[in-house]
C-alpha positions as CSV (number, residue, x, y, z in Angstrom):
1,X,-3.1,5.4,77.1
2,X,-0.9,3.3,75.0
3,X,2.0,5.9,73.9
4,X,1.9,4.1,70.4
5,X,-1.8,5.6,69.3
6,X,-3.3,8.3,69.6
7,X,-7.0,9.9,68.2
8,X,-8.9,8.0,71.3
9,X,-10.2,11.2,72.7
10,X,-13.3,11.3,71.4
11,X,-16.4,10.1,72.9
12,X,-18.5,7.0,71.3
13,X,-22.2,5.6,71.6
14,X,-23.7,2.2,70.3
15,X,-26.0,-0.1,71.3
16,X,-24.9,-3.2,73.8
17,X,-27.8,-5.0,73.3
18,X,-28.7,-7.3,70.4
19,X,-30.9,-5.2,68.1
20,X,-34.3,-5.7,68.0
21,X,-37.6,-5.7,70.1
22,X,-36.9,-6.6,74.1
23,X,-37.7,-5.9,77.2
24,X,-34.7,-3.5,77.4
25,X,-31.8,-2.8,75.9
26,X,-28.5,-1.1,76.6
27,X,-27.0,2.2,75.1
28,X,-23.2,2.7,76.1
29,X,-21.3,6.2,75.9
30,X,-17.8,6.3,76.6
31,X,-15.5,8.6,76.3
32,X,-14.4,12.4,78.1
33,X,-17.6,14.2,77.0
34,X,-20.0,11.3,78.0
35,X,-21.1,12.8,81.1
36,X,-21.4,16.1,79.9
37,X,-23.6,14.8,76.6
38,X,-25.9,12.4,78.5
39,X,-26.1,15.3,81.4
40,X,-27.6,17.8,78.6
41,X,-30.4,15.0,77.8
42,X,-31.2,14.7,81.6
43,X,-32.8,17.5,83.8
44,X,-34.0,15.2,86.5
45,X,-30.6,15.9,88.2
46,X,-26.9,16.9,87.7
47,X,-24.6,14.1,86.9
48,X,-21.5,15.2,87.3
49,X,-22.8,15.9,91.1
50,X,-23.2,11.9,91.3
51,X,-21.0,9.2,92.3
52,X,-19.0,6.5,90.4
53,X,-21.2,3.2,89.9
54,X,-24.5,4.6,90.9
55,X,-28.2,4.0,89.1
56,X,-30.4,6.8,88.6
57,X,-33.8,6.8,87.5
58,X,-35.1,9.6,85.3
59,X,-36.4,10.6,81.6
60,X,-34.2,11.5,78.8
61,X,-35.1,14.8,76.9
62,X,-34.3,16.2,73.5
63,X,-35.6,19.6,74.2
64,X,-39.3,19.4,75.6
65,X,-39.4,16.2,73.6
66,X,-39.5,13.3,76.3
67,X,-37.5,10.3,74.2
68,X,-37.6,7.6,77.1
69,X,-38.0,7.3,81.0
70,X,-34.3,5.1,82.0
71,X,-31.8,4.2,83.9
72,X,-28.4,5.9,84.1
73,X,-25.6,3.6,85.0
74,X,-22.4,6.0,86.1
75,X,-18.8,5.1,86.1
76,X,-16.3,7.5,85.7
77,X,-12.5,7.1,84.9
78,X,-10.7,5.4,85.7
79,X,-12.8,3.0,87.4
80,X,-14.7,1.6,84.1
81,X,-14.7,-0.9,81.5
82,X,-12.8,1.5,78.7
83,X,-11.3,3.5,81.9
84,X,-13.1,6.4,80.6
85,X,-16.2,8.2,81.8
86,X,-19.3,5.8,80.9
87,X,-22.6,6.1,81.2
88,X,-24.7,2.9,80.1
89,X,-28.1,4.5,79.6
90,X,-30.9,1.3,79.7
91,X,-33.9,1.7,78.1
92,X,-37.3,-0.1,76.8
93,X,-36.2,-2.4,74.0
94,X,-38.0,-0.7,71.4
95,X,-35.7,0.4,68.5
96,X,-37.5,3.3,67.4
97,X,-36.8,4.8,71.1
98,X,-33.6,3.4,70.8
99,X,-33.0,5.0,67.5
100,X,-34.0,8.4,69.1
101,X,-31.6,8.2,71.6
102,X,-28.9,7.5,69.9
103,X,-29.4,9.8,67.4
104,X,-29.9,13.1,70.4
105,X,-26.4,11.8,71.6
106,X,-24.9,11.9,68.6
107,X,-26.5,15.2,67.5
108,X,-24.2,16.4,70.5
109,X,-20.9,15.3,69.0
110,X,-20.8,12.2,69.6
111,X,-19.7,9.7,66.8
112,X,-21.1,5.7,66.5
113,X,-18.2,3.1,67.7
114,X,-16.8,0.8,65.8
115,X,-16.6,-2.7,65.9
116,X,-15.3,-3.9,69.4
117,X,-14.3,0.2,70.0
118,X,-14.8,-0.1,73.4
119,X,-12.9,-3.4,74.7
120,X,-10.5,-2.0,72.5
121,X,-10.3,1.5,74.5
122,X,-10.0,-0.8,77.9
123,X,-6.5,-2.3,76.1
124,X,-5.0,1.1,75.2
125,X,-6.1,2.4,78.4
126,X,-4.3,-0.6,80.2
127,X,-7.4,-2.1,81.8
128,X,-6.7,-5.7,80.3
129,X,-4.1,-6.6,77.7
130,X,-4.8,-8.1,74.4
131,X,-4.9,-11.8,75.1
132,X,-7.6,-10.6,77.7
133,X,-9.2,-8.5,75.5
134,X,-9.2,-11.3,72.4
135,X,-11.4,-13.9,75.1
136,X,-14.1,-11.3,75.6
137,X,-14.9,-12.0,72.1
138,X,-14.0,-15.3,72.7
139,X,-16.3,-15.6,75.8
140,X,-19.5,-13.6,73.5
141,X,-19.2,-16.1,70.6
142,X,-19.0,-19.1,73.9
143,X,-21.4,-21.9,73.1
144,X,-20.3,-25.1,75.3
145,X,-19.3,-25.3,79.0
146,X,-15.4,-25.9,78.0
147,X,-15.6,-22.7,75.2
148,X,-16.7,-20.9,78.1
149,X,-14.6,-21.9,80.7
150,X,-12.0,-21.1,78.6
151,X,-12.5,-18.0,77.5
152,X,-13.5,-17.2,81.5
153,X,-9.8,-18.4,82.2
154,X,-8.1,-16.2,79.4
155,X,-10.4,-12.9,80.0
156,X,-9.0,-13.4,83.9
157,X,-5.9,-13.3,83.3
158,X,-4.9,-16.5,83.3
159,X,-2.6,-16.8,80.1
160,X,-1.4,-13.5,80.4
161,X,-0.2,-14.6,84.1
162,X,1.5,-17.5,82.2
163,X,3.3,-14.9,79.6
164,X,4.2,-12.5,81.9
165,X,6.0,-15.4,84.0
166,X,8.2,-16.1,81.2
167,X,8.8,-12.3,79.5
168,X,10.2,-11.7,83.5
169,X,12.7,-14.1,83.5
170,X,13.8,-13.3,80.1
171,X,13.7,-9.8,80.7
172,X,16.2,-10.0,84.2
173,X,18.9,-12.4,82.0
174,X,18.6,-10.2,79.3
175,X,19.6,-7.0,81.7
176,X,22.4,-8.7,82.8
177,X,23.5,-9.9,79.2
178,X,23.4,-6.1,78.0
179,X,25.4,-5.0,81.7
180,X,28.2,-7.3,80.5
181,X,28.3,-5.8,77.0
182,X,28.8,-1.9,78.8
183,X,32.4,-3.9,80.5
184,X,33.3,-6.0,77.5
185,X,37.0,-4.5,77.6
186,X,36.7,-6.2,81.4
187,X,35.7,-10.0,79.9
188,X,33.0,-10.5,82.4
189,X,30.0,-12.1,82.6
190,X,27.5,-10.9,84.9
191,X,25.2,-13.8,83.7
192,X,25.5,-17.1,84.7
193,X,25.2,-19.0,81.5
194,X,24.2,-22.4,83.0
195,X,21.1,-20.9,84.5
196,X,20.2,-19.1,81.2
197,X,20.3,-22.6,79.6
198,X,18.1,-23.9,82.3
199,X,15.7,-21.0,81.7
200,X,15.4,-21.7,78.4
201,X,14.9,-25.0,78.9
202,X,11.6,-24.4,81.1
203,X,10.7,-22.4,78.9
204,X,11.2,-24.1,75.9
205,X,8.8,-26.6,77.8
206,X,6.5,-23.9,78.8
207,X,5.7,-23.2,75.3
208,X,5.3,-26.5,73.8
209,X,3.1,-27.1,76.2
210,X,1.1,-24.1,75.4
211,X,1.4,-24.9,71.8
212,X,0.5,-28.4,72.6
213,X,-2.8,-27.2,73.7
214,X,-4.1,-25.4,70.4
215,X,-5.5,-29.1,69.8
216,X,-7.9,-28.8,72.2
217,X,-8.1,-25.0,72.1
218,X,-8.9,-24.9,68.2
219,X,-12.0,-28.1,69.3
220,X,-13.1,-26.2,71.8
221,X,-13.6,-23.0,70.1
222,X,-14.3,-24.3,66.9
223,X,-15.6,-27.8,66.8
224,X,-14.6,-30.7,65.2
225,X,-15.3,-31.6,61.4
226,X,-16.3,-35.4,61.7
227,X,-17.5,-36.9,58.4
228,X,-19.4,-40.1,58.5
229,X,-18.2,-42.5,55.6
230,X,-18.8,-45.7,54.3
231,X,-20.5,-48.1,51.2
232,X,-24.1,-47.4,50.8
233,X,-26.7,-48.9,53.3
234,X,-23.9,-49.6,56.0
235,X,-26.3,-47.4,58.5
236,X,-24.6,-44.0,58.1
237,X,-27.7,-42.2,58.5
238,X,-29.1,-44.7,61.3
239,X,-25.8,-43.9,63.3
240,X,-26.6,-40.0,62.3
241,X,-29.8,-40.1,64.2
242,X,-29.2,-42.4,67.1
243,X,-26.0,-40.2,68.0
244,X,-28.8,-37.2,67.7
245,X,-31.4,-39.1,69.7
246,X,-33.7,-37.9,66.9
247,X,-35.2,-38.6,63.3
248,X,-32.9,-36.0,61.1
249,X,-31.9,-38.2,58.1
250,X,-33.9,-40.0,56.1
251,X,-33.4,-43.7,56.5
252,X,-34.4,-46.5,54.1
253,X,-33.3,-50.4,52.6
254,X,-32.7,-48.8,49.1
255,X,-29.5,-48.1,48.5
256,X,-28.1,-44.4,47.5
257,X,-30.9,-42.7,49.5
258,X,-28.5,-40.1,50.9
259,X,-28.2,-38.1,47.7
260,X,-26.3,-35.1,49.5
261,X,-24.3,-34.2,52.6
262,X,-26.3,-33.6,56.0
263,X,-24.8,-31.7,58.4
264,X,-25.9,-31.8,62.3
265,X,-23.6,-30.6,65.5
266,X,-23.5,-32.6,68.2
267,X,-21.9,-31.9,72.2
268,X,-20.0,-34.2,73.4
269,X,-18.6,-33.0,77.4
270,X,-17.7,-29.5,76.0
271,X,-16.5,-29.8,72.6
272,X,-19.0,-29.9,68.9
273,X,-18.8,-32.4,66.6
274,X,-19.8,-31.1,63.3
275,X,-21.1,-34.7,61.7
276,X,-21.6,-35.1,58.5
277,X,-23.6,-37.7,56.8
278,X,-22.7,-38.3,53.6
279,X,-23.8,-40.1,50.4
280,X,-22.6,-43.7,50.4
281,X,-19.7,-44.3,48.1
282,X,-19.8,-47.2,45.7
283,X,-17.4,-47.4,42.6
284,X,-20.1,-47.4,40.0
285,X,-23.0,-45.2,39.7
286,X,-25.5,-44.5,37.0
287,X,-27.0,-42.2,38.8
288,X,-25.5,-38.7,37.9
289,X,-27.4,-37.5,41.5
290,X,-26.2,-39.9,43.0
291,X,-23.0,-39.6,41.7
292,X,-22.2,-35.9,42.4
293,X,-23.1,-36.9,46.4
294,X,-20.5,-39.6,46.2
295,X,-18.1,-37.1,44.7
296,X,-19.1,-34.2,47.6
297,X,-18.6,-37.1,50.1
298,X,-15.0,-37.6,49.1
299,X,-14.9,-33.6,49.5
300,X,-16.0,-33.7,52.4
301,X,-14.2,-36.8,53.8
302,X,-10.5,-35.4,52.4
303,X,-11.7,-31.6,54.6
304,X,-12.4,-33.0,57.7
305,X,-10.9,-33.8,61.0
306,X,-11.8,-36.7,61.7
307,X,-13.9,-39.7,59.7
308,X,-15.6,-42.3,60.7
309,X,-15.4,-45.3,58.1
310,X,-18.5,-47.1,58.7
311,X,-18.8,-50.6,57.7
312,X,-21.5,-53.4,58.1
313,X,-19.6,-56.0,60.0
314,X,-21.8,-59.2,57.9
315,X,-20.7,-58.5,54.8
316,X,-17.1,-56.4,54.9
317,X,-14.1,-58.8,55.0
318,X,-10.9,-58.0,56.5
319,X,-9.2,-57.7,53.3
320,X,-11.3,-55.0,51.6
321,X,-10.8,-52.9,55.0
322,X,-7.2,-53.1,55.1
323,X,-7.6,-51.8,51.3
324,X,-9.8,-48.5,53.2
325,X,-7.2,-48.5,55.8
326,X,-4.3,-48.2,53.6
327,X,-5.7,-45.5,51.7
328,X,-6.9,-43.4,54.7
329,X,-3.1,-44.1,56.1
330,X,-1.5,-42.9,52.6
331,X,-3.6,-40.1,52.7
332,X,-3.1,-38.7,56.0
333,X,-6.6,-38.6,57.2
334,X,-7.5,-39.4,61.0
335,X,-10.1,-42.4,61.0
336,X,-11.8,-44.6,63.3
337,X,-13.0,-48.1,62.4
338,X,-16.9,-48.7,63.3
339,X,-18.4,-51.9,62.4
340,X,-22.1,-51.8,62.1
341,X,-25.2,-53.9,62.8
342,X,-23.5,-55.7,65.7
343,X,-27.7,-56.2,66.6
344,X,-26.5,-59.2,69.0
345,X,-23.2,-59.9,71.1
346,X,-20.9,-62.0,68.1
347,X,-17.4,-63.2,69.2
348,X,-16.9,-64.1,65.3
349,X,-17.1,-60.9,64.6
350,X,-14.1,-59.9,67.3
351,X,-12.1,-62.8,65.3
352,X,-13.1,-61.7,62.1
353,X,-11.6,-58.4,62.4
354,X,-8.8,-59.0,64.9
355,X,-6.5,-57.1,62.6
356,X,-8.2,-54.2,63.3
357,X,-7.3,-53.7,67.6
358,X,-9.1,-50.2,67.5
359,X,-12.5,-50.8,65.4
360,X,-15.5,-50.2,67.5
361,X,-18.5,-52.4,67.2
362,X,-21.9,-51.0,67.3
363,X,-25.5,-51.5,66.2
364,X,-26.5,-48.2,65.2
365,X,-30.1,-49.6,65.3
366,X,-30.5,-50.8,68.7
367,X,-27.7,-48.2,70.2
368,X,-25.4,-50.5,71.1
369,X,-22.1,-49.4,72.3
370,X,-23.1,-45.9,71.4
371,X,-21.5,-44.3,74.3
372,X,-18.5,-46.3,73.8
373,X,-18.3,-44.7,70.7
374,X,-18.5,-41.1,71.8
375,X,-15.7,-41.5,73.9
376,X,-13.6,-42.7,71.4
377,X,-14.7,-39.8,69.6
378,X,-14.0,-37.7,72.1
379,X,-10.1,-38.9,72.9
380,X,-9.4,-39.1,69.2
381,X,-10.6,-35.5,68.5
382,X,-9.1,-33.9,71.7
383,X,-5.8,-34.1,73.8
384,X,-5.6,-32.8,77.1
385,X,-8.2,-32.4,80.1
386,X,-10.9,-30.5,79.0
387,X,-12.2,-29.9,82.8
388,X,-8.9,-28.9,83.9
389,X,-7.9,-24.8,84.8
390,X,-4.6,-25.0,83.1
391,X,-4.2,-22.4,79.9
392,X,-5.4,-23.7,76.6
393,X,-4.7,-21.8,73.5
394,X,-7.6,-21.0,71.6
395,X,-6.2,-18.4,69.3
396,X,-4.6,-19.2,66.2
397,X,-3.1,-15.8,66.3
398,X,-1.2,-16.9,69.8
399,X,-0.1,-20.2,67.9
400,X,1.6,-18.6,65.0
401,X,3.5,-16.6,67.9
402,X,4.3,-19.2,70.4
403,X,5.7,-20.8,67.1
404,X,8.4,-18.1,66.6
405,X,8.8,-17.9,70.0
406,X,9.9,-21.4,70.2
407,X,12.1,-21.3,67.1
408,X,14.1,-18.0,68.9
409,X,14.3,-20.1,71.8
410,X,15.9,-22.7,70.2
411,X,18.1,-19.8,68.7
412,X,19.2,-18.9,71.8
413,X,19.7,-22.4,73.1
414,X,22.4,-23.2,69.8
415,X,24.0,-19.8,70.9
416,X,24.6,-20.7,74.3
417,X,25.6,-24.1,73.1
418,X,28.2,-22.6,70.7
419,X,29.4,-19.9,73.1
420,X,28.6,-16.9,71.4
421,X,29.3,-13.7,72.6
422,X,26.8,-11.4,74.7
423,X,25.7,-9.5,71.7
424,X,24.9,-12.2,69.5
425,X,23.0,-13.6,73.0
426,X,21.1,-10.5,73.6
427,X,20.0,-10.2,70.2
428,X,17.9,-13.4,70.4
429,X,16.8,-12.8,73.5
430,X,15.5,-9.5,72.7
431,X,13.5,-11.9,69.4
432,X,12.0,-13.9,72.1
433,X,10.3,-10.5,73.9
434,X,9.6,-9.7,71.0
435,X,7.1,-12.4,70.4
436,X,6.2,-12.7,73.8
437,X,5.1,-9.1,73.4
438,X,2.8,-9.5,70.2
439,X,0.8,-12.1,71.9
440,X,0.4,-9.4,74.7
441,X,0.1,-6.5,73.3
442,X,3.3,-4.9,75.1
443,X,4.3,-4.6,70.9
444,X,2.0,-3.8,68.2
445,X,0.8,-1.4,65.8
446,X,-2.7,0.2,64.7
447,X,-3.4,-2.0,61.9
448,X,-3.4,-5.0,63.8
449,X,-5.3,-3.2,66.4
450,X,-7.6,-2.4,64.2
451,X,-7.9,-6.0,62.7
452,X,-8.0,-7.8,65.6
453,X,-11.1,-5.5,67.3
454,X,-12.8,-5.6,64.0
455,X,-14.4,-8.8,64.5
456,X,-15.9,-8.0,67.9
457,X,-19.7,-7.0,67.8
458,X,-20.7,-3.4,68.3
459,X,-21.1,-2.1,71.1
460,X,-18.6,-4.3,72.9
């Protein structure tokens, strides 16, 4: 067990399953009294007698009260999920019978888990470390191929590999930088300081691209923000549905007949797109509904990542969207040009707007050039392959310390560059373990423990 906390002796229960009525559902007891607990509740046969990942079929008893007939699932520690004795105890899905078991366990001493308890228990108990432990919560919440794949990846090993990589060769310079300092009335240098600077250099380009990843990694896990904008009746709603392949908004000649914001997700090879369809914005309203959609549009345009400026290509000149342009440019905000009702094939239109190299033309109405326009979607949103098995960083947690692991890096890079003594060297060095170790969980403390596993579901 991690030397850093202690209290994990006790033994917990909770529900695996999703509550609610099922076929089955899964009770999980881990800890050093588990076997002893679920063995008081079971007369069919002695458990302790039994052998590590075996199923046995049998009723449950509170006293000559029969509370279910299950299955016993047995692995004892270490050779479990929270390398502890566990017993997952599978039942019929009803949650009074559920309720009943539960509550004969814990009549025996046995307290309810908390939040992600037991993935928690497998860290401390140095079955996975904590970037493996953050993408089984990750892999849970998974909802797309790539989320998954990712997390899958992660919960594998997969960054942790890539940390540990880079902690080993900092960690064997390092040695040697401290040796020198125990014979620093000898002036050596055990180190060879032109291979520390190419070390850092790799790894200094290890981490950026890590950190170059998040990109992707914050899409994948958490979608994309893509507002749909534009002057009322440009087809914002058409373009809505046709990317949905179904009827969702309302769609009419009269202008201003998207009052509010709609929002819809849509998959695009892996990642959501959270689209927005939004009122159409015109400078003058009298409308006061119509009006406060306008004013939620610009909300939601200036809070997304990415909009989509929608224009009708018959009557927008080039001038008025280089005016839209510039603003979007001044503001910051990521856009793509899409000029609508394109309903035939118009080279004028290509002339008209050959300011504008990057503008998609569509016809919202006929789905023209539709899936031209989800790729461009797609590449705008996203850097990086997507299908690939490389490490992507998902966690913003990770980010914030691959950050400060890059600057102390580049600490140690201006020290070695400045020839500064072993000391000062070592110091920095041990900054970038440091954060190495937070993403890892070779360094940390209860409270972050505690706030990380919080957000797991119970009974995982």
């Amino acid at each position: 067990m991690n030397s850093q906390l202690s209290g994990w002796d006790d033994t917990i229960v909770a529900l695996a399953t999703p509550p609610g009525i099922g076929a089955i559902g899964v009770i999980r007891v881990s800890g050093p009294n588990a076997f002893d607990v679920v063995n008081s509740l079971f007369p069919s046969k002695d458990l302790h007698a039994q052998a590590s990942h075996t199923l046995h079929v049998g009723y449950l008893k509170d006293g000559s009260t029969v509370l279910d007939e299950v299955v016993l699932s047995l692995f004892k520690a270490p050779k479990s999920y929270t390398g502890e004795d566990v017993i997952e105890i599978s039942s019929h899905g009803s949650p009074f019978v559920q309720e009943n078991i539960i509550r004969a366990i814990t009549g025996r001493g046995v307290r309810m888990a908390k939040p992600g308890e037991f993935t928690q228990r497998a860290f401390l108990h140095g079955k996975m470390d904590l970037t493996q432990a953050e993408a089984v919560a990750d892999l849970i919440a998974s909802n797309t191929e790539a989320s998954r794949r990712t997390a899958l990846h992660s919960m594998r090993g997969g960054f942790s590999s890539d940390l540990q990589q880079l902690r080993e060769q900092l960690i064997r310079f390092s040695a040697l930088i401290e040796l020198e300092l125990d014979f620093s009335q000898e002036d050596v240098e055990f180190a060879d300081r032109s291979q520390l600077q190419q070390l850092i250099t790799q790894l200094t380009d290890s981490t950026q691209q890590l950190l170059s990843s998040f990109q992707l990694g914050n899409a994948i896990r958490n979608g994309v923000q893509v507002a749909i904008i534009g002057k009322p009746n440009a087809g914002k709603s058409t373009l809505l549905n046709t990317l949905l392949n179904e009827n969702r908004a309302i769609v009419s000649d009269i202008a201003g007949t998207t009052r509010d914001t709609i929002e819809e997700v849509l998959n695009i090879d892996g990642v959501l797109f959270r689209l927005i369809d939004t009122a159409g914005i015109r400078e003058h309203s009298y409308d006061v509904i119509e009006s406060l959609g306008i004013e939620k549009s610009l909300e939601k345009m200036r809070a997304a990542n990415l909009v989509l400026y929608l224009f009708d290509v018959n009557d927008t000149s080039s001038i008025s969207l280089q005016q839209v342009v510039e603003a979007f440019e001044k503001e910051n905000i990521s856009y793509l040009l899409i000029g609508n009702k394109l309903d035939r094939e118009d080279p004028s239109v290509h002339k008209k707007f050959a300011l504008f190299p990057g503008a998609i033309f569509i016809s919202a109405k006929t789905h023209a050039h539709i899936d031209e326009l989800k790729k461009a979607l797609l590449a705008a949103a996203v850097t990086g392959d997507i299908q690939g098995e490389s490490t992507i960083v998902t966690n913003a947690r990770h980010y914030e310390a691959l950050q400060k692991l890059s600057a102390a890096l580049a600490d140690v890079q201006r020290g070695l560059h400045d020839k500064l003594p072993g000391d000062l060297l070592a110091l920095d060095i041990r900054q970038c373990l440091h954060y190495l170790g937070t993403i890892t969980g070779q360094i940390t403390n209860e409270d972050q423990l505690d706030f990380i596993f919080s957000k797991f579901c119970i009974g995982k």
